[in-house]
MILO-295050 format. One record per residue: x, y, z of N, C-alpha, C, CB in turn; residue in one letter. Coordinates in pm, whole numbers, plus 50000, padded with zeros to 5 digits. Atoms other than C-alpha are relative to their C-alpha. Glycine has a CB too. Example, Ala and Ser with C-alpha at 12.3 -4.5 7.8 and 13.67 -1.06 7.14 Angstrom:
! residues 2
500894988150000512304955050780500905012050000499015000350125a;499184988149994513674989450714499235010950073500415004649858s;
! end
This chain:
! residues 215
501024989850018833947476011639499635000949851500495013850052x;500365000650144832057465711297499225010749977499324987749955x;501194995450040829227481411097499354988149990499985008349883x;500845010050062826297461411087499524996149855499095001950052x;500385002050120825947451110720498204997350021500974987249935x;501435002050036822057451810596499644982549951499705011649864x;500595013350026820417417910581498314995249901499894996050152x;500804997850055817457412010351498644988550063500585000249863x;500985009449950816057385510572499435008150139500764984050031x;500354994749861815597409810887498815003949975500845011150063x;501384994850003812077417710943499955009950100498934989550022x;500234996749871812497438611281501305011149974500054986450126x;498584987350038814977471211224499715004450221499245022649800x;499754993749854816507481611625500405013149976501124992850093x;499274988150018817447522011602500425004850107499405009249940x;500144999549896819337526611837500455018850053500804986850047x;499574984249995819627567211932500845002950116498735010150009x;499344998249932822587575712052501005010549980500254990650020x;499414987450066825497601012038501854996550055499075018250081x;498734998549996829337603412045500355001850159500395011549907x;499794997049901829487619012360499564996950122499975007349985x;500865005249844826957603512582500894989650051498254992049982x;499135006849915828827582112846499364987250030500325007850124x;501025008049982825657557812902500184993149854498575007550041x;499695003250150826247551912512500904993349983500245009349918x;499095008650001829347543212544500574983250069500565007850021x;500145011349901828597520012833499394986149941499055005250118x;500565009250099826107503712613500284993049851499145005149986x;498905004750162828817500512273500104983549975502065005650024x;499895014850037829477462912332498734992350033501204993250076x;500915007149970825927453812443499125000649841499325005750142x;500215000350158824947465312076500364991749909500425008749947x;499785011150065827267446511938500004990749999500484998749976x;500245009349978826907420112086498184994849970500615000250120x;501565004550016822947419312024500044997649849498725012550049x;500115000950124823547426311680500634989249926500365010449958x;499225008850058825777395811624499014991549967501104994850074x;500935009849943822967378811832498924996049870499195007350141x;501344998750088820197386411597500095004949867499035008950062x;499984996250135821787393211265498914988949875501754999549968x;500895006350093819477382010974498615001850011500184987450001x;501744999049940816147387711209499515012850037499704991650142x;500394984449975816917426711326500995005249946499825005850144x;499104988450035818427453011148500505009150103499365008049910x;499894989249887820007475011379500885015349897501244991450167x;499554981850035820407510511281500065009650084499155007649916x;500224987449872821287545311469499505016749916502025002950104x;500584986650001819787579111511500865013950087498534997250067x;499374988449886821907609211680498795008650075501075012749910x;501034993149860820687622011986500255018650042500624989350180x;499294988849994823087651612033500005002650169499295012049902x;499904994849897824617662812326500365012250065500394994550028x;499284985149954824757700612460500035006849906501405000850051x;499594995950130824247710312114500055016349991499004993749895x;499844988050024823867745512176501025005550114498685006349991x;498974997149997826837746112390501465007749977499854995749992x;499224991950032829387773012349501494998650092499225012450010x;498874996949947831957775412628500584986650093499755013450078x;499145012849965834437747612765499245001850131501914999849997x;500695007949850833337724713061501065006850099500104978650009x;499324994849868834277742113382500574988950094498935008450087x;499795010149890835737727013712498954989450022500135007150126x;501385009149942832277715213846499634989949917498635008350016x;500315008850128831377702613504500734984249975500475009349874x;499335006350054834197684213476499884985250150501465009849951x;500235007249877833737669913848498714989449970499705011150127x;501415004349999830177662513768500064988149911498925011349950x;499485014950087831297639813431500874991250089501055003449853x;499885004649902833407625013631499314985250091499835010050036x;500775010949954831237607913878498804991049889499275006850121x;500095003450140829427598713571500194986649945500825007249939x;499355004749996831467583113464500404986750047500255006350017x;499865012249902832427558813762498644996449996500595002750158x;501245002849998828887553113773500034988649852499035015449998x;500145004850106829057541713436500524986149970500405008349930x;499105011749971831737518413496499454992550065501135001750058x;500615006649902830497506013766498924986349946499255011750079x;500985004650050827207496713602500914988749862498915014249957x;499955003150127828597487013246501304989250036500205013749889x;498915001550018831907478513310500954999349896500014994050042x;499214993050104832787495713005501345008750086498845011549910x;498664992250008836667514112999500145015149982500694994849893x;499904982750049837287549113098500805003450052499015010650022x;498934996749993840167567213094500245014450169500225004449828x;499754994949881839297589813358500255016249965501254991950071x;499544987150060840317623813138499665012149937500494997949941x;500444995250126839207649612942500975012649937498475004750021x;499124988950122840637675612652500255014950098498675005249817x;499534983449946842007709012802498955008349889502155005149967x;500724991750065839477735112699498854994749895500935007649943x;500605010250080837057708612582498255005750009500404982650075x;501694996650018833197722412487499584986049967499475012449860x;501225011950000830887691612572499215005449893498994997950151x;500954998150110828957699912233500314987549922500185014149915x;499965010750049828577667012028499165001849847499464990350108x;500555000350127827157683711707501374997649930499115013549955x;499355004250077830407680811517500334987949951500625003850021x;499415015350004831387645911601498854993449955500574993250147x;500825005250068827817637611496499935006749857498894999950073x;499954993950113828207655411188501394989949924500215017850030x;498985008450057831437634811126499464985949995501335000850081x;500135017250031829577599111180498865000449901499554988650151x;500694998150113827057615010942500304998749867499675009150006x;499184999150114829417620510701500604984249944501235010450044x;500105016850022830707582110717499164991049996500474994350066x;501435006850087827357571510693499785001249841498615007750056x;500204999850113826997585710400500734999149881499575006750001x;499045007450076830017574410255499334986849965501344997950081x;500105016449954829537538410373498874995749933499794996550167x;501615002250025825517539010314500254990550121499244993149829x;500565009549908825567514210639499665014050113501244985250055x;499625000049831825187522110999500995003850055500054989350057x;498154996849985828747535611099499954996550162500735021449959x;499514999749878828657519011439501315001850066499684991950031x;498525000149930832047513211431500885008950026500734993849949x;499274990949976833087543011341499795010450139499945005749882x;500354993449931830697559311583500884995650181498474998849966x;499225005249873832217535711892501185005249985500154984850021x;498604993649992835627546811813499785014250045500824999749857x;499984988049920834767581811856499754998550143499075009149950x;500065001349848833647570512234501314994750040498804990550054x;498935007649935836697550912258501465013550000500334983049887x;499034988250025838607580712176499875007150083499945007549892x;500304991649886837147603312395499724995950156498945006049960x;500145006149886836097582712699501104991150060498944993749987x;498605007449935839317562512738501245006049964500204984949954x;498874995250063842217583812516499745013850069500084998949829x;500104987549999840757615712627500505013749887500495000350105x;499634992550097840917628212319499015011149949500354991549906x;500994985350018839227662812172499014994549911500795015549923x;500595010050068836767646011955498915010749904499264987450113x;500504988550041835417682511875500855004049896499855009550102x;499084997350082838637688011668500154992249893500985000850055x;499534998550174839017688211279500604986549982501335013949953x;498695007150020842217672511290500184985150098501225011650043x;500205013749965841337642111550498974994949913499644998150144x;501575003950030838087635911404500844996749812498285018350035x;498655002750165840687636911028500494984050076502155017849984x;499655011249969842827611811188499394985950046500585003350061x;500765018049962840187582111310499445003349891498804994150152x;500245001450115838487590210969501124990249895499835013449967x;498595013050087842217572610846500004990549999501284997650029x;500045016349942841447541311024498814998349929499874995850184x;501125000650129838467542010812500074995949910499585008349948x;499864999950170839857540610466500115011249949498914994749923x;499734984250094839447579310382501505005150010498965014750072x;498514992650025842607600610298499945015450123500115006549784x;499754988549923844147624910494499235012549980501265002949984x;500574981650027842147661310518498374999049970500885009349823x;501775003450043838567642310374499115007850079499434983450032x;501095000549886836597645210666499795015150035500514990750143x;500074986749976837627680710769499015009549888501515004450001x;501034995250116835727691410424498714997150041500204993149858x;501445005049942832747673310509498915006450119500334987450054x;500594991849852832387688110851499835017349978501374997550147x;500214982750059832257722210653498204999849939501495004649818x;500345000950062829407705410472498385002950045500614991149955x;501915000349973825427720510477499364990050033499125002449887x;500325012150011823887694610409499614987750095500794997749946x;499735009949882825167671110662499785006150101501274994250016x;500484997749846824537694610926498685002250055500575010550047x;501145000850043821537700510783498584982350094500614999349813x;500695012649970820347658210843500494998050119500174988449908x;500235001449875822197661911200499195001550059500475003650047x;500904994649907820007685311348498774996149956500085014150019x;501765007450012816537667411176500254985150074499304996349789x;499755012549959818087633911332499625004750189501834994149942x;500184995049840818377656611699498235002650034500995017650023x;501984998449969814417666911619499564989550020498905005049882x;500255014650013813827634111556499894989350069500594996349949x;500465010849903814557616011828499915005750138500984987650001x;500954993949861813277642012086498824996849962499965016850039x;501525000250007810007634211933499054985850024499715005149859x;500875011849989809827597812021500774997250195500414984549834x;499865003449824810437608512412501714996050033498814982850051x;498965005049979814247601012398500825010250048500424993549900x;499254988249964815367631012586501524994650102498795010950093x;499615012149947817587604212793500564989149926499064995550055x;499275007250069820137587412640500874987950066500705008649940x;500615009650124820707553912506498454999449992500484984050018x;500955007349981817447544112401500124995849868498785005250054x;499985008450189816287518912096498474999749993500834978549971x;501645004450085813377520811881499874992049944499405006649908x;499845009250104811977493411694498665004649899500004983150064x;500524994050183810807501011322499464982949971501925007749842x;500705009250085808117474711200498445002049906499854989950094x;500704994050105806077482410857499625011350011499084994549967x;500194981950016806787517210846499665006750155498385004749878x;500674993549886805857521911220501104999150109498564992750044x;498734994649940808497534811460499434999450204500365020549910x;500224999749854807837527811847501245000050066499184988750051x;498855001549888810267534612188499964988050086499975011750097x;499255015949899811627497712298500175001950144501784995249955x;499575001549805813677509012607500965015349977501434979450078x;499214986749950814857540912730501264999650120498835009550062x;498795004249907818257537612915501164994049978499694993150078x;499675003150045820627516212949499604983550025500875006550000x;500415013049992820327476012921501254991349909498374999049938x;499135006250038822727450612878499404990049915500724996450097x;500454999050159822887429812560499044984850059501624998349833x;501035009150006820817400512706498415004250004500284991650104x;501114999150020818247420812830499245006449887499775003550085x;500154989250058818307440312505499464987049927501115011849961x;500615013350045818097402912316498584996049976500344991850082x;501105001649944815297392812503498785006149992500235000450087x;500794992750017813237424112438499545001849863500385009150053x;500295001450131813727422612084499704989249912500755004349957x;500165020249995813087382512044498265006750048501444985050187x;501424995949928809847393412231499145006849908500165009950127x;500614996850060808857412911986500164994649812500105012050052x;500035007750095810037390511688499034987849993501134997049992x;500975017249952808017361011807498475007349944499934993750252x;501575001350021804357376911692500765003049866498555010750081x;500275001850128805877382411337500714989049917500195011749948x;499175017650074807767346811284498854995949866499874980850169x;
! end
């Protein structure tokens, strides 16, 4: 689970808007990377947070939890992405923090923080881990490179919560209410690719398609 390093030969930027918590997102984690291996040098791939449940207050009930769930298997099914099957005791489906934390390693990094962002799915969708909490969201910041306690500061930080929620405006406004989807960015102009999900050939294929009129 890399970051995509910036290439100066890419003409074609992929964004792909997605979020910590979406399950379809996570389904789609290795079809990303795998596109991005595909097409490094020709598309930039960058992400946008989508946010999930953001105004969310009170932990996922029974039903809720039933409802992820099938979800879930669905997801599998389709993707045959890895899921643990679990979730956090007293766990609020809200996904502004954890996007506020891959904000924050963005702007460490200056890349793309896919990797870090996939780990948070891998954390939560297969470890069943709280991914809302300080102190997890501290600890996969370690596997990072940052020091113990960093991150928890950060997630205190204006600013950053500030460029979450213009990232959540942001990509309700190009129809992405429906998560994964990827935009592609060419000379300043921002269009919706594919709304859903799509595995990494047909994701390839779509973005090759639209490299071919500016070879």
């Amino acid at each position: 689970m890399n970051d995509f390093r910036k290439s100066g030969r890419a003409v074609l930027k992929a964004i792909v808007v997605t979020d910590p918590m979406c399950s379809w997102c996570w389904g789609m984690a290795k079809a990303i990377e795998e596109s991005a291996h595909t097409l490094a040098g020709r598309v930039e791939f960058d992400l946008l947070l989508g946010g999930i449940n953001i105004h969310g207050t009170q932990p996922i009930g029974d039903y809720g939890r039933r409802h992820l769930m099938k979800i879930w298997t669905e997801v599998h099914e389709v993707t045959g992405q890895t899921f643990g099957f679990r979730l956090p005791e007293e766990f609020i489906y809200n996904s502004t923090l954890s996007c506020v934390a891959v904000q924050a390693v963005r702007r460490r990094s200056g890349v793309a923080p896919f990797g870090f962002l996939h780990r948070l799915q891998q954390a939560l969708f297969e470890a069943g881990e709280n991914i809302n909490s300080p102190s997890v969201l501290d600890a996969l910041a370690v596997e990072f490179g940052w020091q113990p306690g960093e991150l928890s500061i950060d997630l205190n930080d204006k600013r950053l919560h500030e460029q979450v929620a213009e990232q959540f405006s942001t990509s309700r406004s190009y129809g992405t209410n429906a998560l994964p989807a990827v935009l592609i960015e060419s000379d300043g102009e921002r269009k919706l690719l594919l709304g859903g999900y799509a595995d990494s050939a047909m994701l390839v294929e779509l973005l090759s398609d639209r490299l071919d009129p500016l070879s």
